[in-house]
C-alpha positions as CSV (number, residue, x, y, z in Angstrom):
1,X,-19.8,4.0,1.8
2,X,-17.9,7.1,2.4
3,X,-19.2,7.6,6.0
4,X,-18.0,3.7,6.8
5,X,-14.4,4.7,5.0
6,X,-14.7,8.1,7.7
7,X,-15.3,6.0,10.6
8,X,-12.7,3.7,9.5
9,X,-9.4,5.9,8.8
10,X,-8.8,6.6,12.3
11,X,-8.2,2.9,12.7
12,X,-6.4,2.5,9.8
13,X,-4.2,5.2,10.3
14,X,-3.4,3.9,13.6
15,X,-2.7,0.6,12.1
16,X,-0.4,1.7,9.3
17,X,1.4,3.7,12.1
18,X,2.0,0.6,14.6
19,X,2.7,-2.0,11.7
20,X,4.4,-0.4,9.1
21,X,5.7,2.9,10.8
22,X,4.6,5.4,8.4
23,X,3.8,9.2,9.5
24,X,0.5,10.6,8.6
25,X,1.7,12.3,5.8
26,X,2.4,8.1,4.4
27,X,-0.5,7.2,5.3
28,X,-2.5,10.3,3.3
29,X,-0.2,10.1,0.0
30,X,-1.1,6.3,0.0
31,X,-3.4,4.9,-2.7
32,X,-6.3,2.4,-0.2
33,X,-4.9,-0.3,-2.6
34,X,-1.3,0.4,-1.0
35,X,-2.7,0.4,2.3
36,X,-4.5,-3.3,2.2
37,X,-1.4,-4.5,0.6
38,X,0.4,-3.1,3.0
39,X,-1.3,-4.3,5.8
40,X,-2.1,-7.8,4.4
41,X,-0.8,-11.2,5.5
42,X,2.5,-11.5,3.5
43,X,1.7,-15.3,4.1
44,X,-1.1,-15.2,1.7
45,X,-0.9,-14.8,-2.5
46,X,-1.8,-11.1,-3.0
47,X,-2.3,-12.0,-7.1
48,X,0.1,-12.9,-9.7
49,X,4.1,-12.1,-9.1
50,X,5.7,-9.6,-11.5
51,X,8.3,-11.4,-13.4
52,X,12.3,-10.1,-13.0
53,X,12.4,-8.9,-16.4
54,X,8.3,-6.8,-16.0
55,X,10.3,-5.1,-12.8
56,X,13.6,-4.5,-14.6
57,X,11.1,-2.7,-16.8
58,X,9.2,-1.0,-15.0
59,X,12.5,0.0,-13.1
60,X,14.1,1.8,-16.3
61,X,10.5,3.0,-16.9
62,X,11.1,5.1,-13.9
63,X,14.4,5.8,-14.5
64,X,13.1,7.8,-17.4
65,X,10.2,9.3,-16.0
């Protein structure tokens, strides 16, 4: 598996670089679950929605370090 992820960042950071327009140094301090969320279709559900009031939170959560 970690060969096959090797092979593959090449590709992927070409991707995240057309697409999205992040500089390597986006691309490495992203988590792979940022990346496929990133680079997913925005047309299709990516899980449940966070409510307004689970963001405000999360907001003032980081707010406060």
């Amino acid at each position: 598996m970690a060969r096959a992820l090797a092979e593959a960042i090449p590709r992927l950071c070409a991707l995240s670089a057309q697409f999205l327009s992040w500089r390597p140094a986006e691309f490495w301090a992203a988590t792979p679950a940022e990346l496929a969320l990133a680079l997913s279709d925005p047309a299709q559900k990516q899980g449940e929605l966070v409510s307004l009031s689970d963001f405000e939170h999360l907001l003032e959560l980081e707010r406060n370090g």
